[in-house]
N, C-alpha and C positions, 0 to 999 in steps of 0.2 A: 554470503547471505548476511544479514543483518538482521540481529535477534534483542532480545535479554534474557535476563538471567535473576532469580532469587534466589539468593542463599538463604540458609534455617536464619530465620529471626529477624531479615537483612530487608532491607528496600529495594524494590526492582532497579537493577542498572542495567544497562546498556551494553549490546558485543556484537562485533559479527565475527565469520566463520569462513573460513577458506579449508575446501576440502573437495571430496569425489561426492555426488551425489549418486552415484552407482554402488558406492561401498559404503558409506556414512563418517567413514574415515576422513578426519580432517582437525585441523589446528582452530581453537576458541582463541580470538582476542577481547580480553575485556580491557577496553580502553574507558576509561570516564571523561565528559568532558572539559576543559579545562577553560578556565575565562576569570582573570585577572579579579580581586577583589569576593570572588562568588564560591562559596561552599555548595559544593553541586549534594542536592540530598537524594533524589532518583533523576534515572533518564530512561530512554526506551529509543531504538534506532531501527529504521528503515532506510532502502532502497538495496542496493549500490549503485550508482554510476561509477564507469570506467573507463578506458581509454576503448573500446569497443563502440560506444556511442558517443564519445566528446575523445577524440586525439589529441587535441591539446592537454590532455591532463598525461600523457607519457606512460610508457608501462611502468606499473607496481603503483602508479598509484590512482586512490579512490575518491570516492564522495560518497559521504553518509549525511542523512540529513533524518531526524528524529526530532524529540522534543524533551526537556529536562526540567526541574526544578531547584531555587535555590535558597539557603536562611534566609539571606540579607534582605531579599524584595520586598516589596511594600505589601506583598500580598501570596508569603511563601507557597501559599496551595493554588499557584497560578500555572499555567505550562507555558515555557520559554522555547520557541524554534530555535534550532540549530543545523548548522552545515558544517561537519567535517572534510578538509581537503588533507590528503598527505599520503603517507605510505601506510600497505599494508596492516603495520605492526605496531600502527600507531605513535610512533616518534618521531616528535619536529613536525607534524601536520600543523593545520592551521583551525581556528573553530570560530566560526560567524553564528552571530545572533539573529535569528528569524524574527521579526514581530511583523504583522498585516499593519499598516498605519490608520489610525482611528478615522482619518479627515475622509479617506474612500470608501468609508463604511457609515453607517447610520445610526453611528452609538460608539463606545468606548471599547474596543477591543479588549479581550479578557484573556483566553487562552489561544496560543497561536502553534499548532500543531501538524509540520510536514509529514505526509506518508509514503511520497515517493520521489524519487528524482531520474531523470536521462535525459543526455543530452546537456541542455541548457536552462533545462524546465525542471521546476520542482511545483509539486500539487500540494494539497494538507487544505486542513480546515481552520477556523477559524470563528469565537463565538463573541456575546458583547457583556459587558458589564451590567449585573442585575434584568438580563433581559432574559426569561425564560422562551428554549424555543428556537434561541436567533443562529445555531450554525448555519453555515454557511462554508463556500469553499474558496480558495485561493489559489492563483498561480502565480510562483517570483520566477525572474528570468533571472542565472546567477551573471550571465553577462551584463547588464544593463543597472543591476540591483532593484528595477522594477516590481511593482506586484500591482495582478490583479484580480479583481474580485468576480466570482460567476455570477449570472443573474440569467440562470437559467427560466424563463416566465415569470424573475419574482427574486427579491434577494434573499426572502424568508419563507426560501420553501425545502427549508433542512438542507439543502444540496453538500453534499461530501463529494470529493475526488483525491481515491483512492490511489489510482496506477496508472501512467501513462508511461506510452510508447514512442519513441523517436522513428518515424517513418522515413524522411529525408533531414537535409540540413534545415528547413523552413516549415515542415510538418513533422504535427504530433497528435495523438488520437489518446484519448481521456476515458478513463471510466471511473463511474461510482455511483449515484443512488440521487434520486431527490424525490420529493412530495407531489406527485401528480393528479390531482382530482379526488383529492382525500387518500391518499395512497403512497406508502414511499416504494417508486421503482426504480430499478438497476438501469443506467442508461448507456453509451456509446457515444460521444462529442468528437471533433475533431476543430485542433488549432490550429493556427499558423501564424507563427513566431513572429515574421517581419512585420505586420500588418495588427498583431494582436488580437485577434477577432476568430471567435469561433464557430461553427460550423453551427447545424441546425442539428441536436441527439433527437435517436434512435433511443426510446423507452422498450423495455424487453418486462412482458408475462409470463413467469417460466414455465416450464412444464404442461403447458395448457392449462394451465388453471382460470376456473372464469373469476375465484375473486383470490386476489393475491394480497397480504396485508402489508409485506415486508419483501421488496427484493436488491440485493447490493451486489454491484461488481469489486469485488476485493483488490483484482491485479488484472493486468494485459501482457500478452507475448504476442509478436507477429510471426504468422506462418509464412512460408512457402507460397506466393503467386500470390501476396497480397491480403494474405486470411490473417484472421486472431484468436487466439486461443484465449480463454476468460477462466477467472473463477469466483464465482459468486456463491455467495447465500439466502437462504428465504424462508420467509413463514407464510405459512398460507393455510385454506382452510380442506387441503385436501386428505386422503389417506397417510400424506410424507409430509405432517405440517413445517419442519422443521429440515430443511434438505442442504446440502452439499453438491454444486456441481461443477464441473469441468462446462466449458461451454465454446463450442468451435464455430466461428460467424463467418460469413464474408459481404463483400463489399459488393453492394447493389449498382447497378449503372448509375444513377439517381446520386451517391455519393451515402444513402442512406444505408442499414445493416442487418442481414439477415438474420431472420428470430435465429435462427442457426440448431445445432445439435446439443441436448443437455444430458448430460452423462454424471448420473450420479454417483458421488464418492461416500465412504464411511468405513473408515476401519474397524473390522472386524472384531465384535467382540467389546466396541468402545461405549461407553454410556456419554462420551458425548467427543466429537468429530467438528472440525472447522476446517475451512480454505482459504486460507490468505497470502496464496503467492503461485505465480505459474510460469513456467519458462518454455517451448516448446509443447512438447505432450507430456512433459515433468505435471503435479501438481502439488503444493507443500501446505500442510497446516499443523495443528497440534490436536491430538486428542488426552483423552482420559480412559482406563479400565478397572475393573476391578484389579488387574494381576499388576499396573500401574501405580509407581507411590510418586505423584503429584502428577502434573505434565510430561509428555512426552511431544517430539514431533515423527511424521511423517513424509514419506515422497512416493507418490503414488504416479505410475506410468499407465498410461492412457496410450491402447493401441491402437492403430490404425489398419483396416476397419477396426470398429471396436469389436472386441470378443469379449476381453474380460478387462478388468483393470489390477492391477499388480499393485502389493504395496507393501511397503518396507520402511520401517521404523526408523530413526534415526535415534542416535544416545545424543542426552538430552544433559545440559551442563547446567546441574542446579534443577529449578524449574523453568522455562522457557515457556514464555507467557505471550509473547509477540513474534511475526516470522514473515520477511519482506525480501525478495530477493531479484536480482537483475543478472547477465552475464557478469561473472567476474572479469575474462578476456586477463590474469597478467598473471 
């Protein structure tokens, strides 16, 4: 998993975590990133990619791709993409600078922020200088060093992409959120790598709700026979303005996505519950409680059929404030 971490008094940095998600047993590496010339002042890390989804990167080792800040820059409170390649344990890896290039966008690139990677694809967002308003989303190919920009109906209609799934070597299926008719909704896209061009998203209303203010796909896992397992969040104006849920879709003849099954999460007892990672029927986020001192996270099991949902804390290193996760596979 790929997280961070605040120490008392300290800046958020950057970790991931290898361990059982069955037991919450497992080894924290805090690695910072390192880049010639730059005093790294925070980071924040997501994915993994592994040899599970890209073989050429060999067992033990990974890809983390996040976003960091540094003194020197012309503009220290900017966020800088990055891509870690290397071994588990973080010695002798390698660390690439992400920026979206201002010339494919319609304004000055400002902050450039990855949230996920597999495969050969990495997703994140990306916004402009002095422009309120102007996120947007991006995809780099790490093969190619390419990147491109969504334009989902519009290139200024918020669109974020959160979590993507490697389907075959040439497909990938995308989630995250854009501005739909006054409205930001949680959608379902899909890529295809050789060709660059993506598919036609599926917008999702959750819950049945007839007015929805706010809905976002956080992460994707692929099921068994072609399914996805999602996890999003939303606000809206019903009885649960404010929801967590586990979300299991499948694939229409059409190529389009079924509203699917919404399964709500919330740990017990929490005055406030998120979802920002899913693997399987795992779901991972971070909550708060009163019996709580700062963040904690979460892995909550989602059965099939559903009966109930299971959930089990995880010890929390520091405060853990962010939580991205993919198969480890090494």
């Amino acid at each position: 998993m790929a997280c961070s971490y605040t120490g008392t008094g300290s800046a958020t940095q950057g970790m991931w975590w290898l361990g059982s998600l069955a037991t919450g047993t497992g080894t924290p590496y805090q690695v910072a990133p390192q880049f010639p010339g730059q005093t790294v002042t925070t980071s924040l890390y997501y994915g993994p990619n592994t040899a599970f989804a890209n073989p050429t990167l060999g067992s033990g080792t990974i890809q983390i791709v996040g976003s960091y800040k540094y003194a020197e820059a012309a503009d220290p409170n900017v966020n800088q993409g990055l891509l870690y390649t290397g071994p588990v344990n973080g010695a002798g890896g390698t660390w690439t600078q992400l920026a979206v290039p201002s010339g494919i966008t319609t304004g000055t690139v400002a902050n450039t922020v990855p949230h996920s990677i597999m495969g050969q694809v990495v997703v994140g967002n990306y916004d402009l200088v002095g422009v309120p308003g102007s996120g947007n989303a991006f995809l780099y190919n790490t093969t190619s060093g390419s990147y491109t920009i969504f334009n989902l109906g519009g290139v200024q209609n918020l669109t974020s992409a959160y979590g993507v799934w490697q389907n075959s070597a040439d497909s990938y299926t995308i989630v995250g959120g854009s501005q739909i008719a006054g409205f930001n909704k949680a959608y379902v896209v899909d890529y295809t790598l050789s060709t660059g061009t993506f598919g036609t998203p599926t917008y999702f209303a959750p819950r049945g709700e007839s007015v929805t203010i706010f809905s976002h796909f956080e992460d994707i896992s692929g099921l068994p026979g072609g399914d996805y397992a999602l996890i999003g969040m939303t606000v809206d104006s019903g009885s649960n303005p404010i929801g967590v849920d586990y979300v299991a879709v499948t694939r229409n003849g059409d190529g389009s996505f079924s509203r699917g099954d919404w399964i709500g999460l919330n740990v017990p007892g929490s005055t406030m519950t998120t979802g920002n990672t899913v693997i399987d029927n795992l779901a991972l986020g971070v909550y708060m409680s009163g019996s709580t001192s700062g963040v904690a996270t979460y892995v909550a099991t989602v059965p099939e059929p559903v009966a109930a949902v299971s959930m089990v804390g995880l010890a929390a290193v520091g405060t853990v404030v962010a939580l991205r996760h993919r198969r480890l596979g090494c």
